[in-house]
N, C-alpha and C positions, 0 to 999 in steps of 0.2 A: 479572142473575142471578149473574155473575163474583164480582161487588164481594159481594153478599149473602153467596152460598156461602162465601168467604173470611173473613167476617164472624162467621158461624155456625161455622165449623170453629176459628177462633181462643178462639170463646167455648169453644164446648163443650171444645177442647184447654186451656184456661186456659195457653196463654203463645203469643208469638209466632209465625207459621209461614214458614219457609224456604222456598226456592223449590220443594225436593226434595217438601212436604208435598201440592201440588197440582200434578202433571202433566197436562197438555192434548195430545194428539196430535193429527193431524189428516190424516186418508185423501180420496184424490178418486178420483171415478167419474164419470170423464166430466167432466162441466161443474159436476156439486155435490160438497159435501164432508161428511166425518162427522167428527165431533170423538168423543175418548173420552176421560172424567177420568178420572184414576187420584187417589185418597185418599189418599197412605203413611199421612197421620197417623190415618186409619182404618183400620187394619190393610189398606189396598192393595183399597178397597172403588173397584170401574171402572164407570160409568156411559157408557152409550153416548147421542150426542144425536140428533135426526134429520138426514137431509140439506136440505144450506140451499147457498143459493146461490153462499157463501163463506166461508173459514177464520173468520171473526169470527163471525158468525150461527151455525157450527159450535159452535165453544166456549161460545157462550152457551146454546145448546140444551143440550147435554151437562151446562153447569153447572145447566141447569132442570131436567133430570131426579134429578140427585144430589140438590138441593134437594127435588124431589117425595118421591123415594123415602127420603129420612131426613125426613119431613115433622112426626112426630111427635115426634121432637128439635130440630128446628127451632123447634118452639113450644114445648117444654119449655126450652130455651134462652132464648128471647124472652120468655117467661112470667118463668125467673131471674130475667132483668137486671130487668125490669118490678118486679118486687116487690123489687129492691138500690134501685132512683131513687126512694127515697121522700121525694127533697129537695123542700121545695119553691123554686121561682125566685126568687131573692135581694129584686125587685120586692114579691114577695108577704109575706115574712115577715114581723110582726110585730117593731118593734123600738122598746124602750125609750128612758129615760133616757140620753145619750151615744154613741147607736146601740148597745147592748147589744142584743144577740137576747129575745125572749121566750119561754118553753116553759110549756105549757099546768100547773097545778099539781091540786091533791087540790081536789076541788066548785070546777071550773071558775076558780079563781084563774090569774091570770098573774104567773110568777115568771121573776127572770131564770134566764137558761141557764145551767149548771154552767163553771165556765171549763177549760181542759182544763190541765194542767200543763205545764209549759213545761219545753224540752229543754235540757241544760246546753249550750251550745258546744263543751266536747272530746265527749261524750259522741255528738254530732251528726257532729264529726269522723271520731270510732271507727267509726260506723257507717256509713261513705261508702267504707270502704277496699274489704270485696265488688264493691259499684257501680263503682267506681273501677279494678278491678283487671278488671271483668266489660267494661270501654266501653273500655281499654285492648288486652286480648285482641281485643275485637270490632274494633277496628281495623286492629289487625295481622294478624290471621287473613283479616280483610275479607268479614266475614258476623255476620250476627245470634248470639251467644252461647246456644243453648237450654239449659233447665234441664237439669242432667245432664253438662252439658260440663265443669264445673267442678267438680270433688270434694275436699271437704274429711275427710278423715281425723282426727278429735282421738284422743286415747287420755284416760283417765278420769283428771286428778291433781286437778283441783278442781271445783268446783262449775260453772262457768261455761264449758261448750263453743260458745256463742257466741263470747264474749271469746277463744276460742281462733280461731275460723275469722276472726276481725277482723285478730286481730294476725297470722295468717299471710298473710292476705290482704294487709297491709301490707306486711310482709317481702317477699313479690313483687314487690310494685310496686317498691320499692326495689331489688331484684336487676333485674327487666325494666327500667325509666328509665335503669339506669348502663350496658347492654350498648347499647354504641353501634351494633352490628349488627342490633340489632330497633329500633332507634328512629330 
């Protein structure tokens, strides 16, 4: 139930969750224990589990309950991903002339697959400087980077406020890699 609820809270939150997003406590009475989740990433939604015989059995209770009681986002969520995996298994596809893929055409014809445009190499580069700069941060902070951590600021001169948060992002990396005190 642990691994699940964690599972479900990552989807439903769409980005990674920190340690602060799921709290576990754990109370004894006597010889059994109660565990109680706290959410954060749920706006601090607390689930109490029942008494079990130890701190483990606790927690996993607790996480059963959270899971019961958000039951119908849990399946709204599972339902999501369900209808994102409409790949079929590599095994199974259809595939042409020189292992080309096949996709089904107009009155049942089989036509190859559309190819997808190919990324220039700087182009690929540009767009690694964010990622680069977000796995950089995360290491020296020494925690998962959440979205929001990282705020890019452009003011309006041209068209292209991507190509701005790239080349700033650059720029940092460049200032962080030469301070020999973060590195």
């Amino acid at each position: 139930p642990k691994t699940e609820l964690m599972q479900f809270l990552q989807r439903h939150c769409a980005r990674p969750l920190t340690k602060q997003d799921i709290v576990y406590s754990v109370t004894k009475f006597g010889h059994q224990c109660q565990a109680i989740v706290k959410l954060n990433c749920m706006n601090g939604q607390e689930y109490a589990g029942h008494l079990s015989s130890d701190a483990k059995r606790a927690e996993k209770s607790a996480a059963q309950q959270a899971l019961a009681s958000n039951a119908d986002l849990v399946e709204a969520v599972k339902a999501a991903k369900a209808a994102g995996n409409k790949k079929r298994p590599a095994s199974s596809a259809a595939v042409g002339v020189a292992g080309q893929a096949l996709v089904p055409g107009a009155h049942g014809a089989v036509l190859p697959a559309p190819k997808k445009p190919k990324v220039d190499s700087a182009e690929k580069t540009v767009l690694m400087h964010k990622t680069d700069l977000n796995n950089l941060v995360s290491k020296i902070a020494r925690k998962v980077i959440a979205k929001g951590d990282a705020l890019y600021q452009c003011n309006q001169i041209g068209q292209d406020g991507f190509q701005a948060e790239q080349s700033a992002a650059e720029q940092a990396l460049k200032d962080i890699t030469a301070d020999e005190g973060l590195m």
